[in-house]
C-alpha positions in Angstrom: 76.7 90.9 111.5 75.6 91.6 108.1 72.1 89.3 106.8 73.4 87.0 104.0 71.1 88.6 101.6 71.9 92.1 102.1 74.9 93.0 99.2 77.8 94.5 99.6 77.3 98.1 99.2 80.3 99.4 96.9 81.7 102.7 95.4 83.8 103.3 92.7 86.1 106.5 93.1 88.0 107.3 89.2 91.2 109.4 89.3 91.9 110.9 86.3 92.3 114.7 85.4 91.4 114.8 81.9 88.4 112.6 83.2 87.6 115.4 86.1 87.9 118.2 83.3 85.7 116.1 80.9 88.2 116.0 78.1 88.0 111.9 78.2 85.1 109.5 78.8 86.4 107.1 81.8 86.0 103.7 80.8 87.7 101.5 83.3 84.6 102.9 86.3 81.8 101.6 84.3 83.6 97.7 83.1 84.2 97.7 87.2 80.4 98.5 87.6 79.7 96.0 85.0 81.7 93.5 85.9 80.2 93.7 89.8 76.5 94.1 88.6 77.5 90.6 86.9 77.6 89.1 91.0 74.5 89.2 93.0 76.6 90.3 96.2 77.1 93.7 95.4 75.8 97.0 94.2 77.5 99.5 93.1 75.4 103.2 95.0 78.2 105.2 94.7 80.3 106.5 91.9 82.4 109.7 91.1 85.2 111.1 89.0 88.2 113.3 90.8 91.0 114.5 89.7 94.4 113.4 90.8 94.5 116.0 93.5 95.6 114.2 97.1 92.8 116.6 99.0 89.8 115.5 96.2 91.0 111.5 96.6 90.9 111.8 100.3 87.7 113.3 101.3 86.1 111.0 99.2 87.3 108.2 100.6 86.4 109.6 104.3 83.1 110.8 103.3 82.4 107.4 102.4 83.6 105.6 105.0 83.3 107.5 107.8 79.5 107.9 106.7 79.5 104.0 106.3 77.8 105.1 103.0 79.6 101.9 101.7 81.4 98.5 102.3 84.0 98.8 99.9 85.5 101.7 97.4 87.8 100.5 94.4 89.3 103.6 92.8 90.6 102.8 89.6 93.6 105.4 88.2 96.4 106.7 89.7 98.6 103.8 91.1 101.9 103.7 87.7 104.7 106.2 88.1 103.3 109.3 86.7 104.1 112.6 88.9 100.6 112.9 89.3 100.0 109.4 89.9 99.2 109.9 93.7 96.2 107.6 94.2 98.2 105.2 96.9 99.7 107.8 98.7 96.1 109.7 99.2 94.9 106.2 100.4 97.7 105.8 103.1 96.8 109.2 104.4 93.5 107.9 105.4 93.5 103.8 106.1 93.8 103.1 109.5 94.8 99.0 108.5 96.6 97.9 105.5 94.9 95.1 103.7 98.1 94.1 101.6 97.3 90.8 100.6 95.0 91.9 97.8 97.0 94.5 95.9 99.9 91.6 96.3 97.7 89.4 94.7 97.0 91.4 92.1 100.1 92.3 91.1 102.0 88.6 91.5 98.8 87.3 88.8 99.4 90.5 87.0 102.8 89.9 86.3 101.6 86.2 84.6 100.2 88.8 82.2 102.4 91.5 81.8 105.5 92.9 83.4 103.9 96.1 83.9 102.6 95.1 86.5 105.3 95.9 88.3 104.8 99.4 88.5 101.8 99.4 89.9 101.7 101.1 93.5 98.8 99.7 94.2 98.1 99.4 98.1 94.6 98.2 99.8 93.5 98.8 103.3 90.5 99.3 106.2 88.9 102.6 107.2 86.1 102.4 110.0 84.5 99.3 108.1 85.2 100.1 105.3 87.6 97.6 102.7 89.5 100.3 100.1 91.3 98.9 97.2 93.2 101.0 94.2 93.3 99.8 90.9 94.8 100.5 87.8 93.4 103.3 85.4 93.2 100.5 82.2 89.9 99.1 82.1 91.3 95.9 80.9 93.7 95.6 83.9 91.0 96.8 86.4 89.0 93.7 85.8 91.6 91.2 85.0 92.6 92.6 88.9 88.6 92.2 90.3 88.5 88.6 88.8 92.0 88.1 90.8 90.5 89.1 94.4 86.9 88.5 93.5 86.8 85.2 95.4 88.3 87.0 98.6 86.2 89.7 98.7 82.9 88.5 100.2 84.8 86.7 103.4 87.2 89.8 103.6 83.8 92.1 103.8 81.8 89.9 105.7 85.0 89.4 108.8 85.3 93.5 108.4 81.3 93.4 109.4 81.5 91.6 112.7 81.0 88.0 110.8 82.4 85.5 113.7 82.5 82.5 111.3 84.9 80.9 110.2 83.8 80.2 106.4 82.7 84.0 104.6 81.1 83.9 101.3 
């Protein structure tokens, strides 16, 4: 079980190709980063830039979990209906659980905002200890989708620990 003041130890994986080539500055990794430096439960260690290559995606996403480098990973990019829009399917390759009630969530309060939200492909889901979420590639919508599961996430990360409680956060 995880001491209460230890935080969360997060990674945020950004799947873009024009961002893994340097032809555009990311901007929806660092508003995640800011947004969770904002909450005293987490720290971002981790962060890194792929392109949306299935093989890149996926050893990230082992390295750090499998490594227990971190707690959770929200990769930001890759979930519309692009062809190269592969982000969920390189995280089904390598969850062992789906966690389906947050990418539900965030799509049902996304849809409040916009019916684009209904082509996200979003999924979420457990590796080793590890919580993985996708979100989408707009930095607006990434957060508007964080402030949606925020209150979920310490209980969610806590129960993956070994918490036995029944009240997280």
């Amino acid at each position: 079980m995880r001491p209460e003041v230890e935080k969360f130890k997060t990674a945020i994986l950004t799947i873009s190709d024009r961002g893994a080539r340097g032809e555009r500055q990311d901007l929806s990794g660092p508003a995640l980063k800011k947004r969770l430096g904002e909450d005293d439960r987490f720290a971002v260690i981790v962060e890194k830039i792929v392109s949306d290559e299935p093989s890149e995606i996926e050893d990230a996403l082992v390295v750090w979990s499998d490594q227990k480098v971190v707690d959770l990973i929200l990769t930001t990019g890759g979930t519309g209906f692009s062809p190269r829009d592969l982000a969920p399917e390189a995280t089904a390759a390598v969850i062992e659980r789906a966690a389906p009630g947050f990418a539900e969530a965030m799509r049902a309060e996304s849809l409040k905002i916009t019916p684009h939200a209904m082509i996200s492909r979003a999924i979420s889901g457990i590796r080793k200890l590890t919580l993985i979420i996708n979100f989408p590639g707009s930095p607006k919508a990434a957060c508007e989708c964080l402030e949606i599961i925020m209150p979920a996430l310490p209980h969610a990360l806590q129960k993956l620990a070994g918490d036995p409680s029944d009240c997280g956060s």
